[in-house]
N, C-alpha and C positions, 0 to 999 in steps of 0.2 A: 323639803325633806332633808334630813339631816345627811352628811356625807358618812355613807357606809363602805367598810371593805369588801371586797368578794372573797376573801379569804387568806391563810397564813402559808404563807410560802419559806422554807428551808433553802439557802442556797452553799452549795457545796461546787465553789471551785478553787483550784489552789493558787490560778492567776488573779492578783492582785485587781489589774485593769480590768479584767472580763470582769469578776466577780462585781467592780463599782457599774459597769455597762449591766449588766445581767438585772444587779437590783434595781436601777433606773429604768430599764424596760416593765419589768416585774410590776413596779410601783407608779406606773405613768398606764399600765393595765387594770389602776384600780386595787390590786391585793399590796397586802402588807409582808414586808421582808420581816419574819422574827428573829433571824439569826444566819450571820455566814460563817460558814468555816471550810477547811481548806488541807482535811485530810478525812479518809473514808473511819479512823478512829473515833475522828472530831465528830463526824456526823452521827454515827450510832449513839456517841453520850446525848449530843443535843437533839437529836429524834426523841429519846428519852423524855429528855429535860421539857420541851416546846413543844413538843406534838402538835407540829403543823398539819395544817389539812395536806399540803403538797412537798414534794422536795424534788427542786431543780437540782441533779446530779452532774457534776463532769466524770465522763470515763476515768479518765487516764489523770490520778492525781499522785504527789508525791506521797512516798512510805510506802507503807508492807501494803496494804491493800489498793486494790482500784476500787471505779464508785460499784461498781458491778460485785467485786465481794462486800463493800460495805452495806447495801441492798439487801446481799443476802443473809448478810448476819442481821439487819433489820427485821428484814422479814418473819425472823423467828418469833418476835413478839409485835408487830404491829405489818396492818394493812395499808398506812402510808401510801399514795399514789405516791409515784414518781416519773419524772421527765428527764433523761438522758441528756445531755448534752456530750457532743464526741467530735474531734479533730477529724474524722476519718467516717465511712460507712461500712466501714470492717465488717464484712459479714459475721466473721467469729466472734468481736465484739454484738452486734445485732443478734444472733442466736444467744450468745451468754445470757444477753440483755432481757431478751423474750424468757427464760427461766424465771424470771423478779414479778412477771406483771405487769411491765409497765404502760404509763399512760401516752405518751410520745417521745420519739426518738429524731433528736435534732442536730442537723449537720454545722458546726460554726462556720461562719461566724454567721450568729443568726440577729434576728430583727422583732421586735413587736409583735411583727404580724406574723411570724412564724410561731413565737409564745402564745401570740392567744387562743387558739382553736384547743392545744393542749392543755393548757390553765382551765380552761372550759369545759372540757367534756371532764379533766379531772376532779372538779369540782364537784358537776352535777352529779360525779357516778360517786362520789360519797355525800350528796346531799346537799351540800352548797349554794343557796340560789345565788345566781349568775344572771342578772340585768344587764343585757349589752350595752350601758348608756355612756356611749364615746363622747367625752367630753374636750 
């Protein structure tokens, strides 16, 4: 059978290194990285622009907004899962967070196997089929 994606993933962190780690995990999970960027501005265009199945968010990015308001100007026009990523388990962050929807909230520095149960269920809960076949 041909080599299929499990789906398009957004990645939104303003670290440089994270951001190359992030989509190497992202992408060694089988889904495709369609786009990084590296301010909650950036991401609302390219939500827009790519309309990924997912978007791996960092909290806490440079500029006016964090990813938690970029989410929620999101939100406005699109259902987008989303997957947190956050330095911290800031409860106040965690309640903001919980306003958006989201699909998991991950503490860094995380791992593969912390990405994929979240990658998974957000997939499946907008339709996604999701073959577990670890290769």
């Amino acid at each position: 059978m041909a080599e299929t994606q499990k789906g398009r993933v957004l990645i939104v962190e303003d670290d440089l290194l994270l951001s190359m780690v992030e989509e190497r995990l992202i992408n060694n999970l089988g889904y495709e990285v369609v786009g990084k960027v590296s301010s909650g501005e950036e991401a609302i265009k390219k939500e827009k622009e790519l309309k990924p199945d997912v978007i791996v968010m960092d909290i806490s990015l440079k500029g006016k907004m964090d990813g938690i308001d970029a989410m929620n100007e999101i939100r406005k026009s699109s259902d987008v899962a989303v997957i947190y990523l956050s330095g911290s388990s800031d409860e106040t962050h965690i309640e903001r967070a919980g306003e958006t929807n989201y699909s998991g909230y991950l503490t860094k520095p995380i791992t593969s196997g912390d990405l994929r149960g979240p990658l998974e269920e957000a997939m499946e809960s907008i339709g996604v089929n999701v073959d577990s076949d670890d290769e």
